[in-house]
C-alpha positions as CSV (number, residue, x, y, z in Angstrom):
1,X,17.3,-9.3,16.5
2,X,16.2,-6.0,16.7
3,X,15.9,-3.4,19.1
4,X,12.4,-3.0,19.1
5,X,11.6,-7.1,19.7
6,X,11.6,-6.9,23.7
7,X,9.6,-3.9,23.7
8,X,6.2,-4.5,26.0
9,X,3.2,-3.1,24.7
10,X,1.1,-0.6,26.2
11,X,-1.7,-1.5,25.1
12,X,-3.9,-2.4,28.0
13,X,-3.3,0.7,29.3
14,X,-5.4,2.7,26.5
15,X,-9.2,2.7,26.8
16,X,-11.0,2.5,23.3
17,X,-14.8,2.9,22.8
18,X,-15.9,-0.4,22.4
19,X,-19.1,0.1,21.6
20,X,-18.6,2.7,18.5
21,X,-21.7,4.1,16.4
22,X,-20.5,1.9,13.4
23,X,-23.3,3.9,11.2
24,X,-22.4,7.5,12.1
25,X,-18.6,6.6,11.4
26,X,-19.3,5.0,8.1
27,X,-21.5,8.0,6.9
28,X,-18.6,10.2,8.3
29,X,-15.8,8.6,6.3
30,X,-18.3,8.5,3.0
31,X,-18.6,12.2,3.4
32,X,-15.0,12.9,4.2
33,X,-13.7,10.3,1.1
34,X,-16.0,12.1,-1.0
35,X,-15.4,15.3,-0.1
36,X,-11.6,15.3,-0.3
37,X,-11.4,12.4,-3.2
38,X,-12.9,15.6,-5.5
39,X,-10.5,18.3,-4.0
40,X,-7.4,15.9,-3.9
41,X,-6.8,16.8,-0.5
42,X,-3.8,13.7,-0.2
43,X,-2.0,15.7,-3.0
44,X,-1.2,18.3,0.0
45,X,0.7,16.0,1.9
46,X,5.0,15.2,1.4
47,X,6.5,12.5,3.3
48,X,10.2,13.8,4.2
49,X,9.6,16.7,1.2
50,X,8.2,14.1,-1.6
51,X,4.4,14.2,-2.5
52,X,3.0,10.8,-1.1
53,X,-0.8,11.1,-2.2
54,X,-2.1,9.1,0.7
55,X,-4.3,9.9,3.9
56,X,-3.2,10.3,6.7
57,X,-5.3,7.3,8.4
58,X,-3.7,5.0,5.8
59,X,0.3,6.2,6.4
60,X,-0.5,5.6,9.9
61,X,-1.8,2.4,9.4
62,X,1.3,1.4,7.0
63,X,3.6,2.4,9.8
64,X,2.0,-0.2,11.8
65,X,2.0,-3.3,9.2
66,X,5.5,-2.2,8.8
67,X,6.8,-2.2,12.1
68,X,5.2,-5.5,13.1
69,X,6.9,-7.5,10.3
70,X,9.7,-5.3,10.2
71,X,10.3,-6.7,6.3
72,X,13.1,-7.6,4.6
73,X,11.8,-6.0,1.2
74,X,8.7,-4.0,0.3
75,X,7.9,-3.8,-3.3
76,X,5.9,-0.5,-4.7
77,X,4.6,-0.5,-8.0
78,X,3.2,2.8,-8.9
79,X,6.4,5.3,-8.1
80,X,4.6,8.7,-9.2
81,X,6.7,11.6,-7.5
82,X,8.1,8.7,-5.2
83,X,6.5,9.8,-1.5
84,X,5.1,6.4,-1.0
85,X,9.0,4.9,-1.3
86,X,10.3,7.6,0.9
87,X,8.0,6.9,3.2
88,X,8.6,3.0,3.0
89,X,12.6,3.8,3.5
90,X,12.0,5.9,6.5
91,X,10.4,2.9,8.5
92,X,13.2,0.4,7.2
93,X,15.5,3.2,8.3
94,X,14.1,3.6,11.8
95,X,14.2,0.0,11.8
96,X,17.7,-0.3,10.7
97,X,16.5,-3.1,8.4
98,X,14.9,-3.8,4.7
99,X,15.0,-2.4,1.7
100,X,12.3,-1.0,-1.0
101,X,12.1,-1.6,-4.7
102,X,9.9,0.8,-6.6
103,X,8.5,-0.5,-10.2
104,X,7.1,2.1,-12.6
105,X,6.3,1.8,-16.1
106,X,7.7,5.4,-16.8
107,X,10.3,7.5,-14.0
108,X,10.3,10.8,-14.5
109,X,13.2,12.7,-14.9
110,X,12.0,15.0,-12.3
111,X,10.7,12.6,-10.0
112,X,14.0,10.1,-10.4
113,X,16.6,13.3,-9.8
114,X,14.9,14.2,-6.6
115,X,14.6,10.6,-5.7
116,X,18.2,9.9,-6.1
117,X,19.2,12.7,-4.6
118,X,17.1,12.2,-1.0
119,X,19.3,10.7,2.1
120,X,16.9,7.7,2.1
121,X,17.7,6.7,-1.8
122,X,20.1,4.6,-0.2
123,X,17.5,2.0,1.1
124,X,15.6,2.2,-2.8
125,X,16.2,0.4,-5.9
126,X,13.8,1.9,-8.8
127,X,12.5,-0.6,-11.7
128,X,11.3,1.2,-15.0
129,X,9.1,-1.6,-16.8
130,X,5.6,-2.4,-17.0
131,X,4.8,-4.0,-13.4
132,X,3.3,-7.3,-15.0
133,X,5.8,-7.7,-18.4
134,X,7.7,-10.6,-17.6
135,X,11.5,-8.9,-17.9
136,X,9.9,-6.6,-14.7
137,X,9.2,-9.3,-12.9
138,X,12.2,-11.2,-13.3
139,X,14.1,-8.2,-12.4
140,X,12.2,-8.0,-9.2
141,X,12.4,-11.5,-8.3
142,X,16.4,-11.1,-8.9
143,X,16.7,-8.4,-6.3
144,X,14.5,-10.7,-3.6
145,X,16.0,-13.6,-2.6
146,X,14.0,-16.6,-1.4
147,X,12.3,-17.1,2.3
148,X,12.6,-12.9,2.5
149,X,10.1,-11.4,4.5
150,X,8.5,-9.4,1.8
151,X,5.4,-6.8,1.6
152,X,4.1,-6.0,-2.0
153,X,2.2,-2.8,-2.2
154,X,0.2,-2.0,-5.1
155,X,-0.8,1.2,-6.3
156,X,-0.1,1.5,-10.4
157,X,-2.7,1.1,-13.0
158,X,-5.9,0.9,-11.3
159,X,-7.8,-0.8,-13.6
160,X,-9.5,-4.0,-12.6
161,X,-7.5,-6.0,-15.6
162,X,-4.3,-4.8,-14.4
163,X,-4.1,-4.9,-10.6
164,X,-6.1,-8.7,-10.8
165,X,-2.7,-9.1,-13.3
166,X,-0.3,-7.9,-10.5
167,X,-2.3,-9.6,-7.7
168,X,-1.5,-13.1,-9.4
169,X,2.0,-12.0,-10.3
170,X,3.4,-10.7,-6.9
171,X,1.5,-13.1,-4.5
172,X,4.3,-15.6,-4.6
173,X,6.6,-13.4,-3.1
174,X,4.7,-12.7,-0.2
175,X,4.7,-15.6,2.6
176,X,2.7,-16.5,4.8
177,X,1.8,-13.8,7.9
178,X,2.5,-10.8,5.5
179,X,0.4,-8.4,2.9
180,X,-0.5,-7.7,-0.3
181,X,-1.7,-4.5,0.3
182,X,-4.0,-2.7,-2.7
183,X,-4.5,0.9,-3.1
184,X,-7.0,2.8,-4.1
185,X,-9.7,0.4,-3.6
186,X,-12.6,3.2,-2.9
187,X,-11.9,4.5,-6.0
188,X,-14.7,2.0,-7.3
189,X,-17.8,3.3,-4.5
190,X,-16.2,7.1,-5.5
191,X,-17.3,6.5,-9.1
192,X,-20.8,6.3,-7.4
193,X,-20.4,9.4,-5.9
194,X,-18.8,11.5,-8.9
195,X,-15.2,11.6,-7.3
196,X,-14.0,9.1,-9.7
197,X,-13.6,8.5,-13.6
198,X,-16.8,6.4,-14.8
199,X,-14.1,4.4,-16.6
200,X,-13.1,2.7,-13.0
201,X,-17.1,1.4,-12.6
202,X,-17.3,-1.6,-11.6
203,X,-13.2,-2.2,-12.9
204,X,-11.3,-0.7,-10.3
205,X,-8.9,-2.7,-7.8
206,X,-12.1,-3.9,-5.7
207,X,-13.4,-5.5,-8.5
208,X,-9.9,-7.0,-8.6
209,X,-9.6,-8.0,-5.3
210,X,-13.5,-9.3,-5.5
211,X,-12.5,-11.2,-8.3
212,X,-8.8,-12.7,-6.8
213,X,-10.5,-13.9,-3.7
214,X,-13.2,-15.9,-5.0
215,X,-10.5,-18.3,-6.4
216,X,-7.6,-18.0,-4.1
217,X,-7.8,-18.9,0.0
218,X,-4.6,-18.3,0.5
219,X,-5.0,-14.9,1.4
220,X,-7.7,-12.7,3.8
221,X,-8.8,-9.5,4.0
222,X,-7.8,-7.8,7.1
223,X,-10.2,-5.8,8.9
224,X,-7.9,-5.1,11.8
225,X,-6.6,-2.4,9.1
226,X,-10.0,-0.5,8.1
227,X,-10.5,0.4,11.5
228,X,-9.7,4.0,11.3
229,X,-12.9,4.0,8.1
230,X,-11.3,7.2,6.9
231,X,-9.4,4.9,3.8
232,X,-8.1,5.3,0.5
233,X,-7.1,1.2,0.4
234,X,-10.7,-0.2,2.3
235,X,-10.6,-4.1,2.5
236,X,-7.4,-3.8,0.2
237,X,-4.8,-5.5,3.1
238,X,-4.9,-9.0,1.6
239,X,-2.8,-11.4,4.2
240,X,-1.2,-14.3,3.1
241,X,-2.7,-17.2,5.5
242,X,-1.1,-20.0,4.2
């Protein structure tokens, strides 16, 4: 059990707005997205001194997914410079529970000595493979042992080919009440706006998630998790229902 389980929430104490200006916030975030999509503002931002190329809204809202299932694993594909992990290992360590796998087609040298080097590499087991090649996978599903409370966070290849590909590999190893949680899903409406390669129109992880829905019920978007509209992953926290 852990020390967090008994802990009563506060939250009928804390006033929202609940009747928000749904249209002003949605031009808001457009603008903002847009704005800081063609500057790369997330590339500003370490986690714990490791670039994490996230917003801010979206770490926040990870932190919460996080500490209500308190996982046993979460799998990462898409490593980069590896902020995303850290940031995944300093919730499991808060919570004294879980580890975190990350899966990467190519680690750096760079990015894997400063990686293995951090406090929290302890919590982290890296994968070097191509995230949907069958050895990959096999290695993954080695490390996770069955019935383990597992979130699988996608953020590699972006095309729509490849994340649909991981969306169909990685769901089995997410049960029922947890996430599949896809990055980058405005990069699709930033192609639109010129804050995204033309090559992701129309074949970007919406299109994937689009597509993965129409033929599998087992999983939902949840909207609970685009309420801050300010989103780098919009409609991309898939949970599994049944």
């Amino acid at each position: 059990m852990s020390d967090y389980d008994n802990l009563p929430s506060l939250r009928e104490y804390v006033s929202g707005e609940p009747n928000k200006n749904l249209p002003e916030l949605n031009e808001a975030a457009l603008r903002w997205l847009v704005a800081s999509a063609k500057n790369k503002i997330s590339y500003e931002i370490d986690w714990l001194g490791v670039p994490v190329i996230q917003t801010p809204q979206d770490l926040v809202l990870l932190q919460e997914v996080i500490f209500n299932l308190k996982p046993d694993y979460i799998i990462e594909t898409g490593v980069a410079h590896g902020g995303s992990l850290i940031f995944h290992a300093s919730m499991m360590e808060l919570l004294n529970h879980g580890s975190v796998i990350g899966v990467d087609v190519e680690i750096r040298a760079h990015n894997r000595a400063v990686l293995e080097q951090h406090p929290l590499f302890k919590r982290i087991t890296l994968i070097e493979g191509n995230s949907v090649g069958a050895e990959t996978l096999g290695r993954v599903k080695q490390l996770v042992p069955a019935g383990a409370k597992t979130i699988v966070f996608l953020d590699s290849n972006h095309t729509k080919d490849h994340v649909l590909k991981e969306l169909q590999s990685y769901q089995e190893l997410v049960p029922v009440g947890s996430y599949l949680i896809v990055s980058d899903t405005f990069t699709d409406e930033m192609v639109k706006h010129g804050a995204a390669d033309e090559h992701y129109r129309d074949n970007g992880p919406m299109a994937a998630v689009t597509e993965f829905l129409k033929t599998n019920d087992a999983f939902e978007v949840d909207e609970h998790y685009d309420r801050l509209f300010v989103s780098y992953s919009p409609k991309g926290f898939l949970k599994r229902v049944k």
